[in-house]
C-alpha positions in Angstrom: 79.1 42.4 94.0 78.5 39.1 93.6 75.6 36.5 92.4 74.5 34.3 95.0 72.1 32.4 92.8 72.6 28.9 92.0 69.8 29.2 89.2 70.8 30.1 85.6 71.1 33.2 85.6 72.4 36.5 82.9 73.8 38.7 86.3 77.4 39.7 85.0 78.8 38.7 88.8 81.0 36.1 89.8 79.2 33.0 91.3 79.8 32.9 95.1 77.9 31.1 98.1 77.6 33.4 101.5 80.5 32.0 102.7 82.5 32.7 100.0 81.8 36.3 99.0 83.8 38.3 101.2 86.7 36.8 99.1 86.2 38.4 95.7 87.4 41.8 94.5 85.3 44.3 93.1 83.9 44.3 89.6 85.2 47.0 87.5 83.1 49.0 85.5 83.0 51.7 82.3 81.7 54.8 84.3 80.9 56.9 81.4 79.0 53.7 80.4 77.3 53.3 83.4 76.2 56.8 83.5 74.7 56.8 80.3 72.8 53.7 81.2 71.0 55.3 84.2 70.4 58.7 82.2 68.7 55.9 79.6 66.9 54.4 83.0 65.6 58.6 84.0 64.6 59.0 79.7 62.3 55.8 79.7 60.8 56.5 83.1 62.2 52.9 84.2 61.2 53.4 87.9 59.0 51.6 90.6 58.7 53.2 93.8 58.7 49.7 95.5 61.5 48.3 93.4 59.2 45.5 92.3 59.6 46.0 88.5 57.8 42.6 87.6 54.5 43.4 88.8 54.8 46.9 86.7 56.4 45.1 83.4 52.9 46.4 81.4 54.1 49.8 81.6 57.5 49.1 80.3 57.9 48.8 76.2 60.1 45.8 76.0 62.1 47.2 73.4 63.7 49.6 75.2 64.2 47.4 78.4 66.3 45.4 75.7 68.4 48.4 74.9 68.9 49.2 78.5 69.8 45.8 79.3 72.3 45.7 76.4 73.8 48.9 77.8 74.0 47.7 81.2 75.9 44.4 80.0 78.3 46.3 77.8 78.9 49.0 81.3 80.0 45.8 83.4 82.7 43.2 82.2 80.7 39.6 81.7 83.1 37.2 84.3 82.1 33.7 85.5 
């Protein structure tokens, strides 16, 4: 994967225009890590059926987004 914003942005991806993505490798991940992060995502209830989380935020206690978050940064390596 790869970010394809130019905006600031906290995505743990390498930067990379269209043109340039097919060039970079994989990012590794912790898989014990990134299972306990979506068992977290299945405990809270952090789904929306049309994958439009923004316009549900109200239902979401930002608290535990935070924890989430912080367990899905520590699952993938931060690279520029």
């Amino acid at each position: 994967m790869v970010n394809l914003s130019a905006d600031p942005s906290t995505l743990p991806f390498p930067r990379a225009t269209p043109l340039t993505a097919a060039a970079h490798r994989p990012v590794q991940h912790k898989a014990t890590a990134v299972a306990a992060a979506l068992a977290q995502e299945k405990a809270i209830g952090y789904y929306v059926l049309s994958g439009e989380y923004w316009k549900s935020e109200h239902q979401f206690d930002p608290t535990r987004i935070d924890a989430l978050d912080a367990m899905w940064r520590a699952a993938i390596p931060q690279r520029q």
